[in-house]
N, C-alpha and C positions, 0 to 999 in steps of 0.2 A: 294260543297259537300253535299250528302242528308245523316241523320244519320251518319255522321263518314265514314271510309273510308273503305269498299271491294273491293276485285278485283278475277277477273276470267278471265284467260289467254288462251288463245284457239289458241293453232296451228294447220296448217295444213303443214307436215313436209316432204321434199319431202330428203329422206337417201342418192340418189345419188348426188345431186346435193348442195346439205346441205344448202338451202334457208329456210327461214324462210316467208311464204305466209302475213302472215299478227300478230300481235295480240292487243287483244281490253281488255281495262280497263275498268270493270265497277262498280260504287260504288252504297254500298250498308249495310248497318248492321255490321259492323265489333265486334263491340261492347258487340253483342249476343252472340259471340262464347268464348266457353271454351277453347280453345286452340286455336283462332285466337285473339288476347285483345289486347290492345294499342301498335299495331303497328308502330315502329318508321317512319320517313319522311326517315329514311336510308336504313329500311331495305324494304320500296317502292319501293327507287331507284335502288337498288340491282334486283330487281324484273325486273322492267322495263329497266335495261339494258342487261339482261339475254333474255327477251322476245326481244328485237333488236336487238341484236348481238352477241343471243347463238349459236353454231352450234353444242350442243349436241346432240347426238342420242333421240331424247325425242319424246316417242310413245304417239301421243295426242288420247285422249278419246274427242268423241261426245261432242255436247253442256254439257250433263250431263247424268251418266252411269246408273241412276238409276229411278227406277219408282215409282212413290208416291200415294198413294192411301188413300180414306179417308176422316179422319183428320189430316193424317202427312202432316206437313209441313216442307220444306226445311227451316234453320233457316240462315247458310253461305254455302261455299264451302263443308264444310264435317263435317256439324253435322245437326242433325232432327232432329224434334218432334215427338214421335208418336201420344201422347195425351197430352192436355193440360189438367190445374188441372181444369175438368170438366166430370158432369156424362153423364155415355152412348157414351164414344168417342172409335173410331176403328181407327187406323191406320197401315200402311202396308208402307214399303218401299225397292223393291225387286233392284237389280242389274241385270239389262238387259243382260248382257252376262253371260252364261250358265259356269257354272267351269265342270273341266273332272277331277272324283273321281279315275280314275285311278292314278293321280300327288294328291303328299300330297299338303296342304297347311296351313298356319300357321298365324291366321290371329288375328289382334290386335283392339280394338274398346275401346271407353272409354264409357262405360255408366250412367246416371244420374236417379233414380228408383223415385225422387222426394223429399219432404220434411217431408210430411203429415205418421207417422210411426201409432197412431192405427189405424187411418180409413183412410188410404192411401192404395189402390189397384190401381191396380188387378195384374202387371206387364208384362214383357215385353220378346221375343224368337226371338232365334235364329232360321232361318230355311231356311232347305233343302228342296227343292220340284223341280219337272220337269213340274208341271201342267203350271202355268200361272205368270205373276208381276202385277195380278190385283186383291189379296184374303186376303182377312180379315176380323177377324170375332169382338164382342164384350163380355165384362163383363172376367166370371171366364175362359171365353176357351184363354186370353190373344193374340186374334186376331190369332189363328192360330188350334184353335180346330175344327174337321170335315177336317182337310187338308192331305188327304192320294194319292197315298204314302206320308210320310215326316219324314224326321227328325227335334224334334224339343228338343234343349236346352233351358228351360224356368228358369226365374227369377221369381218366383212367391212370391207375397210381401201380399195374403189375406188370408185364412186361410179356404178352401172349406172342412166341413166335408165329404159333400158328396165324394169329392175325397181320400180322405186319406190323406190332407194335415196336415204337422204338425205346430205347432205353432210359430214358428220363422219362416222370411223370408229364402227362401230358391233355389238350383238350381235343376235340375233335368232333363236326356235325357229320350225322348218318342220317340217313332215310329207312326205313320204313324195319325196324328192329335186327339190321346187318351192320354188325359192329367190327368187321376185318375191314381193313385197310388197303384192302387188295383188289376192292371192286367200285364200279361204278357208284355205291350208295355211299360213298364216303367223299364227302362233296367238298368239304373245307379241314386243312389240316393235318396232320395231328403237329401241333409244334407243342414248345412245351409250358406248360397251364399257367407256371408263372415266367416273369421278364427275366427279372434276376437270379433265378435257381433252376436248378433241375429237379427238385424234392420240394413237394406241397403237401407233404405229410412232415408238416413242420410242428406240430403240434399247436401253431396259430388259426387265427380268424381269419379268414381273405371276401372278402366283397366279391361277388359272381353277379354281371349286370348281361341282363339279355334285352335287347333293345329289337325287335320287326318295327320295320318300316314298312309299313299296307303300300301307301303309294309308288315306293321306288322297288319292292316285291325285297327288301334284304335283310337280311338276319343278319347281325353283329353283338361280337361276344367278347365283352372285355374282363378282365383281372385284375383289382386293386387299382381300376381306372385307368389301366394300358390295354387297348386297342388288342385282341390275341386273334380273331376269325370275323370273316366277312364271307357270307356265301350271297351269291345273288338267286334266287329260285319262286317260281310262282307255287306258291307252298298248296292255295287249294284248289288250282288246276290239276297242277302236275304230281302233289302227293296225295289228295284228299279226296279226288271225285267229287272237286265243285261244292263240296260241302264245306263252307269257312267253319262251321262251331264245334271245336276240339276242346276236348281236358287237357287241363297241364299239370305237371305235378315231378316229383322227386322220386327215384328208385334207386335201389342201393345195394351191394350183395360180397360178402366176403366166399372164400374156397378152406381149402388148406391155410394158408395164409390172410390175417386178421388183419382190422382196425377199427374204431370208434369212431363210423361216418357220421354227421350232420346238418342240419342246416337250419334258416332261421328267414323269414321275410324280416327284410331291413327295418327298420326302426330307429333311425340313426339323427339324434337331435343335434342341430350343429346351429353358428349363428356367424355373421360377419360384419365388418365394417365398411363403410363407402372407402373407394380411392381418397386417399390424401386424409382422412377424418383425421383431428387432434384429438384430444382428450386433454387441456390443458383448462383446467377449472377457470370461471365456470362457462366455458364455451358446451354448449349442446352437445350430445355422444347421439349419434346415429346406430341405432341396431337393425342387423337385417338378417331375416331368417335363411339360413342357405340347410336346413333339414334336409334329410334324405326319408322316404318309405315306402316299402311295394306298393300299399294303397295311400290313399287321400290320408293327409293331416287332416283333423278336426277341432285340434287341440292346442294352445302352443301355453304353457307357463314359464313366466317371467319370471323371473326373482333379481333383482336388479343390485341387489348388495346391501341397499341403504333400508332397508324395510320397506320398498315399494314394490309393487307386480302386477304383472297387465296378464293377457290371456288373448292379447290377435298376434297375426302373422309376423308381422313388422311394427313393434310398436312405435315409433317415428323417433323424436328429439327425446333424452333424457337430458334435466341438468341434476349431475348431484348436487346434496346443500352445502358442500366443503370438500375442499385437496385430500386422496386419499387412495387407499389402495381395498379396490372393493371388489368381491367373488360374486361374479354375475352365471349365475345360474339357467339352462333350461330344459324341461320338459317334454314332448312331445304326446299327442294320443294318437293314435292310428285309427281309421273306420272300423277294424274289425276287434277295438274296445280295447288295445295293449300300449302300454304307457314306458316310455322308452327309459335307458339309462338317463343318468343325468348329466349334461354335457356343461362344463363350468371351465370359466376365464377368469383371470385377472385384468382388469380394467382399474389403471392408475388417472386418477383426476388429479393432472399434474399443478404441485404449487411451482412460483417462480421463484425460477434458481436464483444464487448470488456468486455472481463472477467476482472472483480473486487469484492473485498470481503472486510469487516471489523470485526472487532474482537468486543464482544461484552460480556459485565458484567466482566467488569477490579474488581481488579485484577488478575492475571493467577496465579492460583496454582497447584500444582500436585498431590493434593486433589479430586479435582471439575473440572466438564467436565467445557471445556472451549466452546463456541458455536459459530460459523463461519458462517456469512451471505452474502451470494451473492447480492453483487450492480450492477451485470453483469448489461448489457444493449444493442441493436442493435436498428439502426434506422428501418429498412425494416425485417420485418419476426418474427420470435416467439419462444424465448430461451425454449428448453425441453430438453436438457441434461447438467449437473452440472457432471464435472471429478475430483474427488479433489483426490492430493495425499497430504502425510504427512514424510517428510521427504524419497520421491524417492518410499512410498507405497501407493495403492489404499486404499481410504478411505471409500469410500461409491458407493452405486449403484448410475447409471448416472439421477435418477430422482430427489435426494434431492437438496436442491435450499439451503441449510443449514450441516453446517456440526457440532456434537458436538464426541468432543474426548477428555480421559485422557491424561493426558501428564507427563512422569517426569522432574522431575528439572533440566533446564538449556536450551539450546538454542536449538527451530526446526525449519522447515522451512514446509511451507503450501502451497501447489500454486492451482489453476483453470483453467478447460480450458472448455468451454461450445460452444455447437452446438446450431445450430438453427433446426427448423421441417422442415426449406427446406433446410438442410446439410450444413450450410457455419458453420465452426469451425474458432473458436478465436485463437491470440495468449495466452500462457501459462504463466500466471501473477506472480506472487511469494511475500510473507512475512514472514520476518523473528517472531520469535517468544520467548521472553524469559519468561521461566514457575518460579517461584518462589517457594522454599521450604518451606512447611508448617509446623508450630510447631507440640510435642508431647505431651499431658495431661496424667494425671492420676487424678483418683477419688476415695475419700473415705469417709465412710459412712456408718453410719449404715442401715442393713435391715429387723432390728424387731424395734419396737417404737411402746409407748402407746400413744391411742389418745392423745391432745393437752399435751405434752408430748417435750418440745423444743430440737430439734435435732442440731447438728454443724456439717454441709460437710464440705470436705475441697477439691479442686483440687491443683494439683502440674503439676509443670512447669516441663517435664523430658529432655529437650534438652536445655541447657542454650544457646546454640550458637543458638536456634533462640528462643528468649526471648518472652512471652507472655505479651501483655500490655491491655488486657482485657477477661472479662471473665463475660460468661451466663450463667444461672442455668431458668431449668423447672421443677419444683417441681412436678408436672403430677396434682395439684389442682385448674390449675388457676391461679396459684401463679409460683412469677418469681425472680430472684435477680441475679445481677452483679457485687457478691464480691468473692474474691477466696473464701471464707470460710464462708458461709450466714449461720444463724442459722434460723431452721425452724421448726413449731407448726402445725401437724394434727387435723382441727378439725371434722375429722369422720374417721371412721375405713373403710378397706379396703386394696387394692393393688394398688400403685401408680408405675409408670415410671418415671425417673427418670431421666433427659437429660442432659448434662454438653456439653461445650469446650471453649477454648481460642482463643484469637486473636491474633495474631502476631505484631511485629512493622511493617513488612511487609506488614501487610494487608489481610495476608493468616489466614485461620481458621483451627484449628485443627478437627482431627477426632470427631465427635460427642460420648462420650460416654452416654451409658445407663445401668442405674441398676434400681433394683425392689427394694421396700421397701412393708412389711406388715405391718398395722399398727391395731393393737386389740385396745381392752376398754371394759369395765366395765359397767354396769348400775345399780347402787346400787337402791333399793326400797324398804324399811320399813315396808310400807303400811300405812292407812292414821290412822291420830289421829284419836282416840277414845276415850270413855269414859265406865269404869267398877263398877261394884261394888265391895266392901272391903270386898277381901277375895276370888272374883269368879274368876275362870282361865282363863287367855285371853289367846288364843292359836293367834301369832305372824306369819304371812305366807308373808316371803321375796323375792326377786328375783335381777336376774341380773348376776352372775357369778358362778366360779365352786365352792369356799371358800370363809365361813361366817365368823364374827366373831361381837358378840354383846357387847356394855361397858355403864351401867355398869351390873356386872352382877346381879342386886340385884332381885330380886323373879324368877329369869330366870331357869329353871329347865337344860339349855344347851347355851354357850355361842357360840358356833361354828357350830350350825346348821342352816339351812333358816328357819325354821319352830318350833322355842323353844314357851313351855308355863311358863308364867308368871300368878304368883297370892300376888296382892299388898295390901297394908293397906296406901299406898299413893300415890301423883301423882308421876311422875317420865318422862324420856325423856331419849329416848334411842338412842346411836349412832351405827349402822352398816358400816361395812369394807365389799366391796365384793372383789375377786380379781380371777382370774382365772389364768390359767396352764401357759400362758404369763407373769401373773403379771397386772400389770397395774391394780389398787385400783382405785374404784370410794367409796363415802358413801353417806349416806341419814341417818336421822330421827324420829324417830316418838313419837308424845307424851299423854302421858297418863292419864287422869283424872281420880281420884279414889275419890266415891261417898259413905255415907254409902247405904244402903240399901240390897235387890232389894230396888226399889220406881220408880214412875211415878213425876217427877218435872216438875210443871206447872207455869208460871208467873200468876202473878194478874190482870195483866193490860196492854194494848197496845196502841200505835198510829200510827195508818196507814194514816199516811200524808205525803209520798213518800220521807223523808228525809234522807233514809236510815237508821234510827236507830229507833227499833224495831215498822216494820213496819205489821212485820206477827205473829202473837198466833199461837207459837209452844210448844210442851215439848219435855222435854228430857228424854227419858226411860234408867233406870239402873238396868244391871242385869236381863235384860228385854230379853229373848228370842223367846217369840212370842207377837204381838201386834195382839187383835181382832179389837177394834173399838178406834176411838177417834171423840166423839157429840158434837155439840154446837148448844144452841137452843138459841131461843130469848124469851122473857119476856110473849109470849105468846102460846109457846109447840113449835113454829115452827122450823123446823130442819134446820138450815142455813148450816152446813159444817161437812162432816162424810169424814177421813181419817183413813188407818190404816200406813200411812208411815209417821215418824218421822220427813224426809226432808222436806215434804211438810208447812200445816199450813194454817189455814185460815187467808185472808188479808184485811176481816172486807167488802167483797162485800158478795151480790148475785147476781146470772145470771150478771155480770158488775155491778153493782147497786151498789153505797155503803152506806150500812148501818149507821143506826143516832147511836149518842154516845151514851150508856144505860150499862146495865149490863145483859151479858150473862152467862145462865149455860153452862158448858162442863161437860161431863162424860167420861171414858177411862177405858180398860180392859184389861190385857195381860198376859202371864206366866211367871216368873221367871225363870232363872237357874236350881232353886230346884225343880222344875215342878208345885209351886205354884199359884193359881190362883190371880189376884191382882185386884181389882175394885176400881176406887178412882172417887168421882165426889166433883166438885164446879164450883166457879162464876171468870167470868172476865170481868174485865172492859175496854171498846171500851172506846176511848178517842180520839175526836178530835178536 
């Protein structure tokens, strides 16, 4: 064998006498072809015993029907090249025998536009002509521009502005070898070649069907079996001068820009089944040839799976001899002697399934769905319908594979019964079912409570005949307990959920209930300690709730307001109650030093040696309502640290730096209460 295995069957067939003259094998390329690829050694033999001892009507075509021009070349039996992915290439491939445009025809081709999508050109036409099977042109005319009369259906994959092309690959009918878009001979289209894309230089196979209709005068041009162009035209009045018998054929042509155009008359073995057929052993399987091919089938091989095979169209009833999963095979011949890929199914001869089910998330209450799972099973074929009844009723649509239902207390009965997708139906399985009664609860509780505030729930058992032997609480914080009667502390305010139920000795859970609880609180605040002078008004500004109440009340001008003034002659510490419309009291603090003056009190002396105890030269204003400056200089005028805020304080650096131990002045300024002005200066001693 050279390359793998071709063949090419050549009758000379005499109808009356139904001999068969001779026919010759020859190999060649099998390999090349898109729809000729690993030919079995079977489906050879089928070949070669057809060619010896057919006596079918089979009208043999010449060595070969077609005319090649170019650079097309033949690749097998029924598919060419027109250009290879190379620039500056023409090819032409016409059909020697003329078609008569008065008979429609309907004709099928696979074609291949290449792989290369942006700089992939130029494509590839369909066409009518009566001149010659020797014309082809190159570049943007896709081997078929200047060919008048013609029709020409073009695949056009480059983008000619000059013509009016648009920018997606595209298809388009012209008249009489005028391939621009701009003129009356461009009669249907250009949209783009395929539905789903704009690039049919996909490196795929696509189906090109050209369908005339004689009688209704219309040309229609589908893609992958969507509908792409419909032109309506009296093709041999109006293009042909009256003359119907044209050549048809394929031209093709790259420029600059390349790709590896081709094409192929169909040959496409396919087979189907009636509406509704089963395959459930051993009912009959119906086969029906649904084939595709430019010309006539002559041929059809069976291979049925089981070791049997026929050779007509439709071979009717099969029964296999047992349940099974069998590769049905087939064939095709075409009239002009090419024998198609092989087109193979699985066909399941379904056995009958066995429904079974188990019950699942024990125990069963009449509470809580109870949920039913299918352990169905079949050896051959594939369960897709689940029938469940429930005490003699339908339970569910036939696709759940699962069944969940309420049930009340006491005995039911479940049963299954499942198909398979090729129709064999089980027997109807059955389990009994005992649901158990589930206890009654109640809960009580309060549903107002002040933050951490400790609460006591209680749940009650309300059905003694079925006795609770545990119980759960969800307080809605996070927090959980397992006592009839848990005592429980808020600690933030808010609205909680509230979840309760019991357990049975059964095993059964009661109803879940739910209550809300609000929970308020208080935020009592004083305000911070301070420091006054003896005799000046501290006005006291509290917060936190709706109702104050201040103790003790000694210099207080209002003991029940958030906002009372105080004027003391000594220190004192005050306690505040807040409480609001709820209730629920919080308190807080605050205490008060009472100083004479006004005055500015300054220490003497500091040590900033990070020990935490007095590490920063601060004073303490009293009576003091505005502060200008607070200075400290060193031994030499220099100004080491100017504050006017009381918190602050110098900590014996500068710029980082710290300062050697010595004696510094400070000076200090500010108003009193009484709108006095107060100026005080001395010394302090760094120490470290």
């Amino acid at each position: 064998m050279v390359n793998g295995v071709f063949h090419v069957c050549r009758f000379t067939f005499v109808v009356r006498q139904f001999t068969i003259h001779y026919c010759l094998f020859t190999i060649h390329n099998l390999y090349t072809s898109p729809v000729n690829v690993n030919q079995s050694l079977h489906t050879i033999l089928l070949i070669t015993l057809f060619c010896l001892h057919g006596r079918e009507e089979l009208v043999a075509q010449t060595d070969n029907p077609y005319h090649i021009n170019g650079n097309a070349t033949q690749e097998n039996c029924n598919c060419y090249t027109l250009t290879k992915d190379q620039t500056g290439q023409s090819g032409s491939v016409w059909n020697i025998n003329k078609i008569d445009l008065t008979s429609s025809f309907d004709f099928h081709f696979n074609v291949f536009l290449g792989c290369n999508d942006a700089e992939g050109a130029d494509g590839i036409a369909f066409v009518l002509q009566p001149i010659s099977t020797s014309i082809g042109t190159t570049g943007e005319g896709l081997g078929a521009e200047g060919v008048s009369p013609s029709v020409i259906i073009a695949i056009d994959t480059w983008q000619n502005e000059n013509k009016g092309d648009p920018a997606y690959d595209n298809v388009s009918i012209h008249l009489n070898g005028d391939l621009s878009h701009n003129t009356t001979n461009n009669i249907a289209g250009p949209v783009a070649a395929l539905a789903n894309s704009d690039n049919i230089e996909d490196c795929q196979w696509h189906v090109f069907r050209i369908w005339w209709d004689a009688a209704s005068k219309k040309i229609t041009v589908f893609m992958d079996g969507v509908e792409r162009l419909v032109a309506s035209i009296d093709l041999v009045e109006s293009v042909f001068q009256h003359d119907p018998m044209v050549f048809w054929g394929f031209t093709g042509a790259t420029g600059g820009s390349t790709n590896h155009q081709r094409f192929c008359t169909s040959l496409n073995a396919s087979f189907s089944f009636p509406e509704g057929q089963i395959t459930c052993y051993p009912q009959p399987v119906n086969f029906r040839d649904s084939s595709t091919s430019f010309g006539n089938i002559v041929k059809w091989f069976w291979d049925f799976g089981d070791g049997t095979t026929d050779t007509v169209e439709n071979p009717g009833a099969h029964i296999y001899p047992r349940p099974g999963n069998y590769t049905v095979k087939l064939n095709i011949l075409g009239n002009n002697g090419c024998l198609s890929d092989t087109f193979q199914q699985k066909v399941v001869a379904g056995s009958i399934p066995v429904a079974a089910f188990d019950m699942k998330d024990a125990p069963y209450c009449d509470n809580r769905s109870v949920t039913t799972g299918s352990t169905s099973y079949v050896e051959f074929g594939t369960i897709s319908e689940w029938n469940w009844t429930v005490d003699g009723n339908t339970e569910s649509s036939p696709q759940d594979s699962s069944l969940s239902s309420l049930f009340s207390a006491g005995t039911h009965h479940v049963s299954l019964l499942v198909k398979t997708r090729e129709g064999c139906i089980s027997d109807r399985t059955e389990q009994t079912l005992e649901i158990r009664p589930h206890p009654s609860v109640g809960l009580q509780g309060r549903t107002v409570a002040c933050r951490n505030e400790m609460l006591v729930f209680n749940a009650s058992d309300l059905n003694p005949a079925i006795p609770v032997s545990g119980w759960h609480w969800d307080f809605g914080d996070e927090n959980t307990a397992a006592l009839q009667s848990p005592g429980h502390a808020y600690a933030d305010t808010g609205h909680y959920m509230i979840k309760a139920y019991g357990v049975a000795d059964n095993g059964c859970p009661s109803d879940t209930l739910v209550r809300s609880i609000t929970v308020y609180g208080t935020n009592a605040y004083a305000g911070a300690d301070t420091t006054i002078a003896m005799g000046q008004p501290l006005q006291l500004n509290s917060s936190g709730g709706d109702y104050y109440s201040w103790s003790p009340a000694t210099g207080l001008n209002n003991v029940a307001v958030a906002n009372p003034v105080a004027i003391l002659q000594g220190d004192i510490k005050y306690a505040l109650t807040v409480t609001s419309d709820a209730g629920c009291p919080s308190t807080d603090t605050i205490a008060v030093k009472v100083y004479k003056g006004p005055e500015f009190y300054v220490p003497s002396a500091f040590t900033p040696d990070g020990d935490g105890l007095n590490d920063v030269f601060r004073f303490v204003p009293v009576g003091m309502t505005q502060i200008a400056y607070f200075r400290i200089f060193d031994r030499y005028g220099q100004m080491v640290y100017s504050s006017a805020d009381p918190r602050q304080g110098w900590d014996g650096t500068v710029n980082g730096k710290a300062q050697a131990a010595n004696t510094y002045v400070w000076t200090i300024a500010g108003k009193d209460y009484l709108g006095n002005i107060v100026r005080k200066k001395g010394v302090v001693m760094l120490i470290r």
